[in-house]
N, C-alpha and C positions, 0 to 999 in steps of 0.2 A: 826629729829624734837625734841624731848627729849632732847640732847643736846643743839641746842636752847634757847628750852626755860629755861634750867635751865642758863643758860648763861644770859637770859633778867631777870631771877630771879633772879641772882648774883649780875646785874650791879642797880635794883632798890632798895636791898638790900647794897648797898655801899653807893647808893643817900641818900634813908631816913639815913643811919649813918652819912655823912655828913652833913645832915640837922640836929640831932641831937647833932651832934658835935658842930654846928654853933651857936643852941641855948644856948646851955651851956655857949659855949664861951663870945655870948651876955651876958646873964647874968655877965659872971665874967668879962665883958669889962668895964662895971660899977666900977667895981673898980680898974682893970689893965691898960683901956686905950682903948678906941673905935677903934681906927685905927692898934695898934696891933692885937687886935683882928679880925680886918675882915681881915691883912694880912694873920694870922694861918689857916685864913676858905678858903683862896684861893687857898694858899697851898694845903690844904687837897681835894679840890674840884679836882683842878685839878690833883691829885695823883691818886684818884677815878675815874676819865676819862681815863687816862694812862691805870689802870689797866682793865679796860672796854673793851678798845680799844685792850689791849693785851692776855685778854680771847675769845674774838670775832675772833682774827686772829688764834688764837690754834682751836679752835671750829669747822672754814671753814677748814683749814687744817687736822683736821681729817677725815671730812668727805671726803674732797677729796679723802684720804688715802682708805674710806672705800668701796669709787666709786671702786675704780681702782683696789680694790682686788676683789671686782662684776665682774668685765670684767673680769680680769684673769680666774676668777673660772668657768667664763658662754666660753670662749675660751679655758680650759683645756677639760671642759665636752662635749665639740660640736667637739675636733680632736680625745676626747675618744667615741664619735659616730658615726664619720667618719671609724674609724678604723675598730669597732663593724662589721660595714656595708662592710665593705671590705672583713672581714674574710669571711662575711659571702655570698657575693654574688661569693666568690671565691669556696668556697664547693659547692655552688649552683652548679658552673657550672662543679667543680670535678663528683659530682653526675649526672648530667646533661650527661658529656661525656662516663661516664660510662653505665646507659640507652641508650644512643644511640649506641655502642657500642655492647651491648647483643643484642637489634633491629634487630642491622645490621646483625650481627650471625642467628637470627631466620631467618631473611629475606634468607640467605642464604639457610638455609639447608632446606627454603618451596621453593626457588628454585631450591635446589639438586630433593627432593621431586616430584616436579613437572615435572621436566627434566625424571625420573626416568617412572612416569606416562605415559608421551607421548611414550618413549621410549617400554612398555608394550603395548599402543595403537596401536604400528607401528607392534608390533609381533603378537598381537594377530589380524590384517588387514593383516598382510602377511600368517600366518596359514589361514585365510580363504580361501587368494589368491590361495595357495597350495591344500586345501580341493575340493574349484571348477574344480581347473586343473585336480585332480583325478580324478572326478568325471566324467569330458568329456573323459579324457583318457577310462574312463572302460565303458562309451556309445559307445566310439570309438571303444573297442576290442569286445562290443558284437557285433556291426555292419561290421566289418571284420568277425568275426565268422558265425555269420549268410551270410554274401555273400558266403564265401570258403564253404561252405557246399553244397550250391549252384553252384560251378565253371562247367566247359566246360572240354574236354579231354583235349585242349591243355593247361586250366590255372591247371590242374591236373599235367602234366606233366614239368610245369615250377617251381610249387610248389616245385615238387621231387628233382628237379635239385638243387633248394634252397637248401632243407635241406640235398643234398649229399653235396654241397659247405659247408655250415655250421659245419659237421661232421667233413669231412677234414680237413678245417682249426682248428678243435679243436683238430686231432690228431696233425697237422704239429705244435701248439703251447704248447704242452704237451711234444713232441722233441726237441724245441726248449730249452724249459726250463728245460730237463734234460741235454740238453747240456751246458747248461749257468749254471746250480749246480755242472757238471762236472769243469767247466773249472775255479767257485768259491772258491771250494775247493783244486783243485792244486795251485791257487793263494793265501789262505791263509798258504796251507803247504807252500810256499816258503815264505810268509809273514813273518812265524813262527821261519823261520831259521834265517832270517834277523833280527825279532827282539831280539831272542836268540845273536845272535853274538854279538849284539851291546847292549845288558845287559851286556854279561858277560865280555865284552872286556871296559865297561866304569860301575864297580861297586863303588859306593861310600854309606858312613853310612851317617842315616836321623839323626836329631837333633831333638827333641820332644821337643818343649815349653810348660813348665806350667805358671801358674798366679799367682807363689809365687818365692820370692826370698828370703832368708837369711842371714842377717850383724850378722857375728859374733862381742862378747863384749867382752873388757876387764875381766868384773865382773858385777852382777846384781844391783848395786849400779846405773851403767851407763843407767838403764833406768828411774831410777827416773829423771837424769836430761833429759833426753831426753822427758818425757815427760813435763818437765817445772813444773813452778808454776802454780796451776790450771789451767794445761796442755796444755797451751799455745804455748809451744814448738811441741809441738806433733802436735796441730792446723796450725801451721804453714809451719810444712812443708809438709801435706796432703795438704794443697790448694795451696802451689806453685807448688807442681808435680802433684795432681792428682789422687796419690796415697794410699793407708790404710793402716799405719802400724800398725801390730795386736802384741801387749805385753800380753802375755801369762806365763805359767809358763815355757815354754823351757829355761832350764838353759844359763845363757851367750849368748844368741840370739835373734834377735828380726826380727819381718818378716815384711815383703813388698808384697802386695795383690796390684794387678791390672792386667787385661784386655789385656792392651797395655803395649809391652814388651820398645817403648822407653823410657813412662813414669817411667817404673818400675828400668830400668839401669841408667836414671839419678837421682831416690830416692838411689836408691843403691848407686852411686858413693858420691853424696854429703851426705849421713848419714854417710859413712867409713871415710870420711875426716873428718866431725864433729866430731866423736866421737874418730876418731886419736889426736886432735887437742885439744878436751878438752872442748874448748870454744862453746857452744850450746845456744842461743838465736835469737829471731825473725830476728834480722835485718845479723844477721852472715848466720843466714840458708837461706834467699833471694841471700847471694854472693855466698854462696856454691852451690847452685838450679844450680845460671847464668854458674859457671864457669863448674860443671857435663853437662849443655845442649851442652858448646860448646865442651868438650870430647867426648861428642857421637855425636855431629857434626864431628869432628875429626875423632873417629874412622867410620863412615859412608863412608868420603870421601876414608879411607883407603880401606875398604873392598871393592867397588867399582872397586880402583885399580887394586885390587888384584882379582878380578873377569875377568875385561877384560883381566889382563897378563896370567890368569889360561885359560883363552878360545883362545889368542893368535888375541884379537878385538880391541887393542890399536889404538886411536888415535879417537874416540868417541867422544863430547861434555862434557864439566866439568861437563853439569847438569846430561848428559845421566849416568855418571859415579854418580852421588853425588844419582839418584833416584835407580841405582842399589845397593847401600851398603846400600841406605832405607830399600831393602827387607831383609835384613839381621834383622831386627824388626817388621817382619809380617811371619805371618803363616796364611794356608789354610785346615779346617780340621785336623789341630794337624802338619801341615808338614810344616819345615821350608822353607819361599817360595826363600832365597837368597841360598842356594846348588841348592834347585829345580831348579833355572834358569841356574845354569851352568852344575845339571845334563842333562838337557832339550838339552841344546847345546850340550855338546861331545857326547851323544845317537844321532840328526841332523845330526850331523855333520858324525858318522857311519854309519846310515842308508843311508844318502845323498850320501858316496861313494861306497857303494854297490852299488847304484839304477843309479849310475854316472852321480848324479846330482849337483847341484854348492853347494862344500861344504860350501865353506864363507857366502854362504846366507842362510844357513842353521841354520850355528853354530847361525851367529849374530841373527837370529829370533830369535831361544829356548832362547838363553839369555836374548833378549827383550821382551818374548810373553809376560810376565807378569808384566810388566814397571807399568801398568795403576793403579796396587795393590797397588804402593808406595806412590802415591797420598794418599791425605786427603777426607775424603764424602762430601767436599764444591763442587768438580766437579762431575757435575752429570753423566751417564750413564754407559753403562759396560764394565767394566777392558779394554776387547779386545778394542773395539773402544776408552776406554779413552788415553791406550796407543798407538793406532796406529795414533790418534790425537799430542801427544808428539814428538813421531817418526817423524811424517813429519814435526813440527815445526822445528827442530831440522839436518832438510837435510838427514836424514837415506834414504836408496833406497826407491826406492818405491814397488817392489819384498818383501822386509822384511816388509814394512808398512805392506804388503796384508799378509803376514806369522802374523803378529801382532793380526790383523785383523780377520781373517778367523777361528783362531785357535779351538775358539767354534762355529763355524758357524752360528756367527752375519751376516757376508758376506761369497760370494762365493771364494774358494781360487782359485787362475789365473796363480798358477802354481806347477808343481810338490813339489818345498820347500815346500811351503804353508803347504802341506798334510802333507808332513813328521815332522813339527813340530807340527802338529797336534795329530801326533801318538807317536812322542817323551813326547808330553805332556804328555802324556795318558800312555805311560809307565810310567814314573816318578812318577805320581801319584797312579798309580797301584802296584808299591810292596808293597808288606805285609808288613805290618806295619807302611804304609808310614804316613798314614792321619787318624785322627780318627773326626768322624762324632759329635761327643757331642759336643766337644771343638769348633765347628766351628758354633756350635747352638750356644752355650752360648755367644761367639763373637758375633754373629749378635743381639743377644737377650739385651746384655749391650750396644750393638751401638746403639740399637732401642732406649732405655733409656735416653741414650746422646742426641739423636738426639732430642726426644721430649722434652726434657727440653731445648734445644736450642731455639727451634720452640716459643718460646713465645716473647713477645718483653720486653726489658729492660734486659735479660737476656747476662752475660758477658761470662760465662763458666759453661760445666756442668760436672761431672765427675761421672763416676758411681763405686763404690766401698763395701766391703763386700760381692766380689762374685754378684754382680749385686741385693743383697738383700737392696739398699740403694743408692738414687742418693743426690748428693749435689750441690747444685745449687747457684752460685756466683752470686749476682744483682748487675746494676750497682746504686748505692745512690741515683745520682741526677736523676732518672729516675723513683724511684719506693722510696713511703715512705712504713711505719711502716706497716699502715694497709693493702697497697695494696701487700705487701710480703705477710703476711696471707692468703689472697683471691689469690693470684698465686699459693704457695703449694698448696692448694684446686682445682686450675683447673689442676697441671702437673699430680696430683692423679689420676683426675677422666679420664681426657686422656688417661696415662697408662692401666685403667681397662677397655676402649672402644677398643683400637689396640693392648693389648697385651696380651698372653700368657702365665705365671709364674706360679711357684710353691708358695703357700704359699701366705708373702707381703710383698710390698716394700716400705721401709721409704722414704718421701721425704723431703730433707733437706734443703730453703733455707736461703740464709747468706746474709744478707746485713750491712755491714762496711764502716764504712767511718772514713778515718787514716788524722791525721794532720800532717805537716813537716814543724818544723822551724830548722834553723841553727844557733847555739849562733857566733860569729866571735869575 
């Protein structure tokens, strides 16, 4: 409006100057000439209209300009409201899912709760059911007592009979049973000679696994680069194996910490080639990890081989072969469990000819009792039944299934093998020095770890490392942001101190990254 009107201020500020112009000019027409004169005032008149007409169209033109920057600004501020709104009904419903979420948890454990209650209800209705039974029983034996007290010559005399029978039979099973310790003991003295024979005629030395391994260095310069630039080398290749290399002051050496001996022999293979090679960075250490996995893939399938040609069971399944040189990276108790199985078998396989039982189903069980170990903890149950599950995918007898099977008497064994690879086990595991009891805590104790940080969701990998004083936990990006990482360490923590046992604490680590990949061509 302002514009406007200074516009109709402009254009009647032009008129009255033409109107003064006009009268001048009158006056000087007088003596220049009337009709020139009113030409000059026409002129001017309509020069003054022109310019009128051409402030008036700049005028509407601005305005429009100033419309139309209104709407932009009222449509920038109404998609930056919309957005506002978006973010924000979207945390709404983050938070939202999360409440329901913990809900549903409470709601659980009042129904564990609960379940747990009725479960007390049904024991403590069954103790009473017990308490009345008593109770009529000992009405019962004083009402027997008070009759026989009471009895006749002949119920006197049938009595006696009773208790000369009852006598008897306690001496004739007092005979029995030293016969039956007589003919126990001659059967473990012959037990004793069998399993002597078949020690001493199949001795072999145990392997003891620890959970450190050693790369020797050219020189201690080579750990700087192994540790990288703000040790990103070092970062790297702990999360592609799994592994904790510890740099320490041991001269020219650097060590390898893990749990798990495959993980530990593929950080071993690919850090000796790295540091043969010189060339140590991120994307180098991911081809060296791949090509160490598939060498110990490699040497797997060999020892495998070399297990069935040493026991004389050639002609086996690839996998039956590839899960036996598995055990050759698994221990029980501190005892390497790939000798174990083929110590297992040539002890079978001697007791089995003693006893002149079928040595071939013998040997092939000890060598297989312990298949189910090779496996990974994704399949559930135990060793025995998990391997005598493989066994029979696989077309193995069904005699050596039940030898699989039976060995720790998950099931009954159905034939004489059965037993003997039972006590073949059980020697094996029995010599001195064979197994030691901590190492197989502390294994199950950093699986427990593994396992609980598995247990959550969004979680890609977890590895436990520092001796189990420290788990690291891999998330996968698009499943889990910034904050919800934080509040996850917070619950693997507080689970840990609910289900487990430790010395001391344990850190929990986790990593969430997320890696970009272009390709220049």
């Amino acid at each position: 409006m302002d514009i406007v009107l200074s516009i109709i201020l402009i254009i009647v500020a032009a008129l009255a100057g033409a109107a003064i112009a006009g009268y001048v000019a009158f006056q000087r027409g007088r003596t220049a000439g009337v009709d020139h004169e009113r030409e000059r005032q026409r002129v001017l008149l309509q020069t003054a209209e022109q310019r009128a007409v051409q402030l008036l169209t700049e005028a509407e033109a601005e305005i429009r300009g100033k419309e139309l920057q209104l709407k932009e600004e009222e449509v920038r501020m109404r998609n930056e409201m919309d957005a506002e709104i978006t973010r924000r009904r979207k945390e709404l419903d983050r938070v939202e899912q999360r409440l329901q979420s913990r809900q549903e948890n409470v709601e659980k454990r009042m129904d564990q709760l609960e379940a747990r209650e009725r479960k007390q209800n049904q024991r403590e209705k069954r103790l009473d059911q017990v308490e009345e039974e008593l109770s009529k029983a000992e009405e019962e034996r004083n009402a027997e007592l008070q009759r026989v007290a009471r009895m006749t010559e002949e119920e006197a005399r049938i009595e006696l009979l009773k208790e000369v029978e009852k006598k008897t039979r306690h001496e004739l099973a007092r005979t029995i049973r030293e016969v039956e310790v007589e003919a126990q003991e001659m059967a473990e003295r012959r037990a004793r000679e069998i399993v002597t024979l078949a020690v001493e005629r199949v001795a072999s030395e145990h392997v003891t696994e620890y959970a450190v391994s050693a790369v020797n260095l050219p020189s201690d310069e080579m750990k700087g680069r192994i540790i990288g630039r703000q040790g990103r080398n070092i970062r790297a290749i702990e999360q592609a194996t799994g592994v904790d290399l510890v740099v320490d002051d041991t001269p020219e050496a650097i060590l390898i910490s893990s749990f798990d001996p495959v993980r530990r022999e593929v950080a071993r293979i690919a850090l000796s080639k790295l540091v043969a090679d010189g060339r140590i960075h991120p994307a180098r250490i991911e081809k060296e990890v791949e090509k160490a996995q598939q060498e110990v893939e490699q040497v797997i399938m060999e020892a495998g081989e070399h297990a069935l040609i040493e026991t004389n069971t050639q002609g086996l399944h690839r996998e039956i072969q590839r899960l036996i040189g598995r055990l050759k990276y698994r221990t029980s108790y501190g005892q390497n469990q790939y000798y174990h199985a083929m110590e297992t078998a040539h002890l079978a396989a001697v007791i089995a000819s003693e006893l002149h039982a079928d040595v071939k189903t013998a040997r092939l069980g000890g060598l297989l009792h312990d298949i189910g170990k090779a496996v990974s903890h994704e399949i559930d149950g135990p060793h025995a039944i998990v391997g005598a599950e493989i066994a029979k995918r696989y077309n193995i007898n069904s005699k050596v299934v039940n030898c699989i099977a039976s060995h720790h008497g998950e099931v009954e064994p159905e034939s004489i093998e059965a037993v003997i690879v039972a006590a073949a086990d059980a020697i094996s595991g029995a010599r001195p020095g064979a197994r030691r009891e901590s190492l197989e805590a502390y294994i199950k104790r950093v699986t427990a770890l593994e396992d609980i940080g598995n247990s959550f969701a969004g979680v890609s990998q977890t590895f436990a490392i520092q001796a189990g004083r420290e788990i690291r936990v891999i998330v996968r990006p698009e499943d889990l942001d910034d904050l919800e990482v934080i509040e996850l360490s917070k619950d693997i923590a507080k689970k840990i101190e609910d289900n487990l046992e430790y010395p001391g604490q344990i850190r929990v680590t986790v990593i969430r990254e997320t890696r970009s990949v272009a390709h220049a061509k």
